[in-house]
N, C-alpha and C positions, 0 to 999 in steps of 0.2 A: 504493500500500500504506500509506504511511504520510502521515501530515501534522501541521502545528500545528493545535491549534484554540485560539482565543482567548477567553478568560473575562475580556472585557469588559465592566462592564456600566453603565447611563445611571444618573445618581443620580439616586434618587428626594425627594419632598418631602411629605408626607402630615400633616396636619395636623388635631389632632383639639379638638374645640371644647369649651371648658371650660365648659358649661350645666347647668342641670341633670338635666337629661336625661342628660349625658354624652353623647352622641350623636357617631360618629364619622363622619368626613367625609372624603373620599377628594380630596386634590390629587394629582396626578402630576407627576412630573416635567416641567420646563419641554424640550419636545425643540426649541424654535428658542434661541438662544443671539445675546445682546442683540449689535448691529456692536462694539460697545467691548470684548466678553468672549468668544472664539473657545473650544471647547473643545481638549484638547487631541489629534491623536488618538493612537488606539491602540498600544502597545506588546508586541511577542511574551513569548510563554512557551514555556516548552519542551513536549513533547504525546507522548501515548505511540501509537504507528500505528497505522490500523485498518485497514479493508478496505471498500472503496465495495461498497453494495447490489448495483450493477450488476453486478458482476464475482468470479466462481466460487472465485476463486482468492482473496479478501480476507475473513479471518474478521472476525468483534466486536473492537470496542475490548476491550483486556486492560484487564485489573479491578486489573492491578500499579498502583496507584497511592496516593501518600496522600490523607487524604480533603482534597474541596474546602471550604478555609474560605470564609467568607461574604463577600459582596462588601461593600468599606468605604463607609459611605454617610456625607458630609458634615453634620451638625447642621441640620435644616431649617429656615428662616425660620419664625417665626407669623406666616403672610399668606400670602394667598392664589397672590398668583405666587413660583415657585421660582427657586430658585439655576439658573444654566446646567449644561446637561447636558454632564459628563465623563466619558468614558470610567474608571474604576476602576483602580488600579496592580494590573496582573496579576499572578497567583502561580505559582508555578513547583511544578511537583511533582516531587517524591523518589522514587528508589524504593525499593520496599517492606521490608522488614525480611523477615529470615530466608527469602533468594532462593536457590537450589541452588549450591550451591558450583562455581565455573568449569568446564567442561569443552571440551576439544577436540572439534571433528568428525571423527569417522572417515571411513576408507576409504568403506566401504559407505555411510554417511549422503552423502556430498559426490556419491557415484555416483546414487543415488537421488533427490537433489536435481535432480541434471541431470536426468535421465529422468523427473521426476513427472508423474503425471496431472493433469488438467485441476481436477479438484477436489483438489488434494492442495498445500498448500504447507509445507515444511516448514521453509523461512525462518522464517516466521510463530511458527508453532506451537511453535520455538525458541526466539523472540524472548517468545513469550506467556506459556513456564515459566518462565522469567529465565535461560537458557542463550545468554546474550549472545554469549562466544565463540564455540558453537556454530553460534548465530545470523550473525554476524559471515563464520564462512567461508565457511557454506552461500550465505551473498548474495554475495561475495565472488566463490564459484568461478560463481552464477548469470550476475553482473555481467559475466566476465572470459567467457566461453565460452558464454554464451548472451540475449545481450545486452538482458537482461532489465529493463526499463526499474522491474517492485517492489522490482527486488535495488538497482538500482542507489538507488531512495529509501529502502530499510532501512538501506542504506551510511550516506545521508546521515543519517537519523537515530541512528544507529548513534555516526558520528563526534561530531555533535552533542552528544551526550549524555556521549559518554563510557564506552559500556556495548561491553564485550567488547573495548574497544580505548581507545589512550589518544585523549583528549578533542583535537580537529583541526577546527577551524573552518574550513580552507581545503583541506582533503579535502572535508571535508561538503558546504563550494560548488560543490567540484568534483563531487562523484558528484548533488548535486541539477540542478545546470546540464546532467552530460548526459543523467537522464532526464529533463530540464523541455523540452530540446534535442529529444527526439524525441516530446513531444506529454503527457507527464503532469501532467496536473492536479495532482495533491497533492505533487508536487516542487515544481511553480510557486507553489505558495503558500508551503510551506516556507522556500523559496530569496528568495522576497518578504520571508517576516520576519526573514529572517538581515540582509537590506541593509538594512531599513528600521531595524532595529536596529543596525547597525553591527556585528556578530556576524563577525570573517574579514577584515573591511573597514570602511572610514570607513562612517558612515551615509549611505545614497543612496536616500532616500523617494520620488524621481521613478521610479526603478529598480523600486523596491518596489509601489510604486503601477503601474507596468507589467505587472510579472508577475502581483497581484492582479488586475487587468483580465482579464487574457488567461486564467488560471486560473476565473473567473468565469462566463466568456463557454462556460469546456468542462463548468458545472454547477458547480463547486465551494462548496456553500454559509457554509463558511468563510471563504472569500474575497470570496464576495460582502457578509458582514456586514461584514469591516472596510472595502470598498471605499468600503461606505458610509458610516463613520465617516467617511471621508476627504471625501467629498460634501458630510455634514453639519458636517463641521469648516472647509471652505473656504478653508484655508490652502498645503496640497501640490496641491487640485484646486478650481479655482472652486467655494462653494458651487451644491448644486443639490441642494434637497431634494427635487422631484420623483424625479429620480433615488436618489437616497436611499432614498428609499422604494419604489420599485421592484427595490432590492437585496435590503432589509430583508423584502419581500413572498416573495421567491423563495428568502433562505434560512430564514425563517420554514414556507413550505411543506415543506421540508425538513424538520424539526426541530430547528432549531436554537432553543433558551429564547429565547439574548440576543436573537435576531432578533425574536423572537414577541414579549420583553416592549418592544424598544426599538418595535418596529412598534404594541403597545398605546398609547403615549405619544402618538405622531405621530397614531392614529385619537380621543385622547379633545381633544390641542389641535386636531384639522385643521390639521397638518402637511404640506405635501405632498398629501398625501390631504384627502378630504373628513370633515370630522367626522363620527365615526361613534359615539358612546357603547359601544351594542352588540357591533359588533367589537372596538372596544378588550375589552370586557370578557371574549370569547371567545379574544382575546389572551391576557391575562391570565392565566384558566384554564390555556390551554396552556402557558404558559411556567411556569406555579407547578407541573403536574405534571411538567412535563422537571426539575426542581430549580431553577428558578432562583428566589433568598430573596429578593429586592426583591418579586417579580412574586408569590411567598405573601401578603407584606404589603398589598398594594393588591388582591389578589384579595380575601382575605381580608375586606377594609374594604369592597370593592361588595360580598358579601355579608351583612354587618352593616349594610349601609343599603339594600341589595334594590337598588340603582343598577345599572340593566342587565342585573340577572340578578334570581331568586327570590332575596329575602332568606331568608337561613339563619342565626343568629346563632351556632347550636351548632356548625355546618358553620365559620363564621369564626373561632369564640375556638378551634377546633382549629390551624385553620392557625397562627392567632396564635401560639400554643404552640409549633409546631412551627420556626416563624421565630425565636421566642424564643430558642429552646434551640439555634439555628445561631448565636446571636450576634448578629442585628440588631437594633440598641437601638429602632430606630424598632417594631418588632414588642413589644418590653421593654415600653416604653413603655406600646402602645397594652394592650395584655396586661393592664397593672400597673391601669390605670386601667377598665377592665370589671371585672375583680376586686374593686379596691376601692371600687367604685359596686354592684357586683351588677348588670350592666345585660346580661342577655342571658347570664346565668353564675352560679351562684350564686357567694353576696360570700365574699371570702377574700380581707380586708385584709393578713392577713400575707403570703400569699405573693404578693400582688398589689405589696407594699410593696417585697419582697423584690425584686422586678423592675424595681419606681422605683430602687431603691438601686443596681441591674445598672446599667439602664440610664443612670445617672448618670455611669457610671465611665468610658463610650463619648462622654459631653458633653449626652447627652439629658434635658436637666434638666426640670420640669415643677412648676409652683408650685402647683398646687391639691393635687397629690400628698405636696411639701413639709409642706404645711398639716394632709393625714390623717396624716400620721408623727409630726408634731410635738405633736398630739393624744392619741396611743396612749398606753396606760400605761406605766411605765418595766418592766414584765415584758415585755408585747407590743412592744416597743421593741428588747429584748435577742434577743425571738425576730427579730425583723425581720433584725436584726443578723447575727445566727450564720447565717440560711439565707444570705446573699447575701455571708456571708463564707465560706458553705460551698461555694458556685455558682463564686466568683472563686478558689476556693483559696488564701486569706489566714486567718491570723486574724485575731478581730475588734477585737482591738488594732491591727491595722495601718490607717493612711486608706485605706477603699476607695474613694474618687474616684483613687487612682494605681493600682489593680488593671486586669486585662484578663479577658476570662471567656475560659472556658478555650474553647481551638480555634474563637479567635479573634486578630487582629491586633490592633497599638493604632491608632486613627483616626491615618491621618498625609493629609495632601496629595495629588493625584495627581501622578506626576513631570510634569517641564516636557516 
C-alpha cells in the first residue's frame, strides 16, 4: 500500500558556448564517477502511500503533498567533462495545510473495514482525506484481526510520519518488518530506508541494501533505482554498472523520471550500456514529462540543437521557461542568454537579464551576460533590477547574489 519513493537525482553539467551564434550545447552529466571521487549514495525521505497498478485494493498516490522543489544542481564546470554524479540531498514533504480536523473511527467504519470488498479500501481513502486517526484505527483493527499485510505498511507509515498517532520509529520497524516478513514489497523498501538511514536504529546500509534487493527482485521500481545508486556508487556494493543499468532500465520502464533521466546519462556517455544518442534522448523526453527539472533542461537543449531529436527551438525556450521558473539556474541561465541574443526567441534583454541576475544568486555566473548588463542604460539597468528583485522577493536595495528564488533551496553540498 504504501512506500518511500526517493527524489534522487544525478547532477547535471550543460554547458552552453559563448559564440556568436550563441548556440547551445548539450553536456550531460558525467554518470561514471572518477576511482578518486565515489558519489555518495542515496538518502531517504519521507513519501506519502500509494497503491501498486497491480493490485484492486491500492488507489493513486494522494495529491496531500507540498509541492516538489527543484533538485539542487552543483555550478557546472566550463569544459567539457562534468563534475561526478551525486545523488541530490533529498527533501522531505509536509503535509498539507488546512487537512480535516482529527476524527475517531467508528463502530460501523472499523466493522466495514473488516468486511470490505475487494475493491473497497477504506484505510486508504482515510489516509487520502487526511483523517489520519481514522486512518490509523481502520489499519490498526485490519492489522490486529485480519492480518492484513497494507494495514500493516499504512501502520508503518503511519508511525513514520507521525500522522494520527505520535511519531514511533520503532513501531514503524516493527509493523514494516512484519509485513516485509510475509512477502510485501513496499514495506521492504520502506523498512530499507528506515536502516539505511539510521531512522529507529544505528545506520545498517548492508541491511538496507538487502531488503532493497529483495524488494527489487518482487518489481518494486523504487527500489530498484536506488539499488542502483548503490551499484553505481561502489562503496556498500562492488561497483557494477552493468548492473546499474539494468536496474535503472526496469525502473525507468516503470515510470519512474529519476530512473528515465539517470538511464538518459549512462545511454548519451555508454555507461554500462552501449552509446546510444537517440535513446538517451527518448530518455530525456520521458523523464522531462514525468517532472523531472534536470531532465526539462537537457531535453530542452537536444531540442534547441535538433541532437537526436527534430530541432524545435520554440518547443525548447518553452521548456526553458518552464525549468526556469522551478528554480534551476542552469535553465536561468540558458533562458537569460537566448533572450538576450534573440536566438530562437524573440530578444528580451530585460527579462532575459532579469534571469542572469536569478541565476547568479544560485552561483550560475556567466561573463558575456555580465558584459550585456553592464552595457544597458542606467533606466534599463533599474528595470533589470526590480524584475529579479521582484522574482527573489527582495528589494532592490538589498544584494541579490544572497537572495534564493522563491520555492526554491539555497545551493548547499550533498550530505556525506
Amino acid at each position: 500500500m504504501t512506500f518511500l519513493r526517493i527524489f534522487t537525482s544525478l547532477t547535471c553539467c550543460v554547458m552552453l558556448s559563448a559564440g556568436a551564434s550563441a548556440q547551445i550545447s548539450l553536456v550531460p552529466p558525467a554518470a561514471i564517477p572518477p576511482a578518486a571521487s565515489k558519489p555518495t549514495p542515496p538518502k531517504p525521505r519521507k513519501h506519502t502511500p500509494v497503491r501498486r497498478p497491480a493490485e484492486a485494493k491500492k488507489p493513486k498516490e494522494t495529491p496531500k503533498e507540498a509541492p516538489k522543489k527543484p533538485a539542487e544542481i552543483k555550478k557546472p564546470a566550463e569544459a567539457v567533462t562534468a563534475p561526478p554524479t551525486t545523488p541530490a540531498t533529498p527533501l522531505v514533504k509536509q503535509q498539507s495545510p488546512g487537512l480535516p480536523a482529527p476524527t475517531d473511527a467508528t463502530a460501523e467504519e472499523i466493522s466495514a473495514a473488516l468486511n470490505e470488498g475487494a475493491n473497497v479500501d477504506m484505510v486508504y481513502g482515510a489516509y487520502q482525506r487526511g483523517f489520519y486517526r481514522t486512518a490509523f484505527q481502520l489499519a490498526m483493527a485490519r492489522a490486529q484481526q485480519k492480518n492484513d499485510t497494507n494495514a500493516m505498511t499504512m501502520l508503518g507509515e503511519l508511525y513514520s510520519n507521525g500522522q494520527g498517532t505520535k511519531r514511533d520509529y520503532a513501531k514503524a520497524i516493527e509493523w514494516y518488518k512484519r509485513a516485509a516478513d510475509l512477502g510485501d514489497r513496499e514495506a521492504m523498501f520502506s523498512l530499507a530506508m528506515l536502516r539505511i538511514d539510521g531512522r529507529g536504529s544505528s545506520p545498517d546500509r548492508e541491511a538496507g541494501v538487502k531488503l532493497l534487493a529483495s524488494s527489487a527482485k518482487l518489481g518494486e521500481p523504487k527500489a530498484a533505482y536506488n539499488l542502483a545508486m548503490f551499484y553505481l556508487d561502489g562503496q556498500t556494493l562492488p561497483q557494477n554498472l552493468t548492473r546499474a543499468a539494468e536496474l535503472l532500465r526496469t525502473a525507468a520502464d516503470a515510470g519512474s523520471p529519476d530512473a528515465q533521466y539517470a538511464l538518459a546519462t549512462f545511454y548519451k556517455e555508454g555507461t554500462g550500456v552501449e552509446k546510444d544518442i537517440d535513446k538517451s534522448v527518448r530518455l530525456l523526453q520521458a523523464a522531462s514529462v514525468g517532472g523531472n527539472v534536470p531532465a526539462e533542461v537537457e531535453y530542452a537543449i537536444a531540442l534547441f540543437n535538433g541532437t537526436g531529436t527534430t530541432k524545435n527551438q520554440t518547443a525548447a525556450v518553452s521548456l526553458l521557461r518552464k525549468a526556469a521558473r522551478q528554480g534551476n539556474p542552469i535553465a536561468q541561465n540558458r533562458l537569460a542568454r537566448v533572450l538576450v541574443l534573440g536566438d530562437g526567441v524573440a530578444m528580451d534583454k530585460i527579462n532575459g537579464l532579469k534571469w542572469h541576475m536569478v541565476a547568479k544568486t544560485s552561483g550560475k555566473g556567466d561573463l558575456m551576460l555580465d558584459e550585456a548588463l553592464a552595457h544597458l542604460s542606467p533606466e534599463d539597468h533599474a528595470k533589470v533590477e526590480a524584475a529579479a528583485a521582484k522574482w527573489l522577493g527582495t528589494t532592490v536595495n538589498e544584494p541579490l547574489t544572497s537572495a534564493t528564488p522563491k520555492g526554491t533551496q539555497s545551493p548547499k553540498a550533498p550530505a556525506p
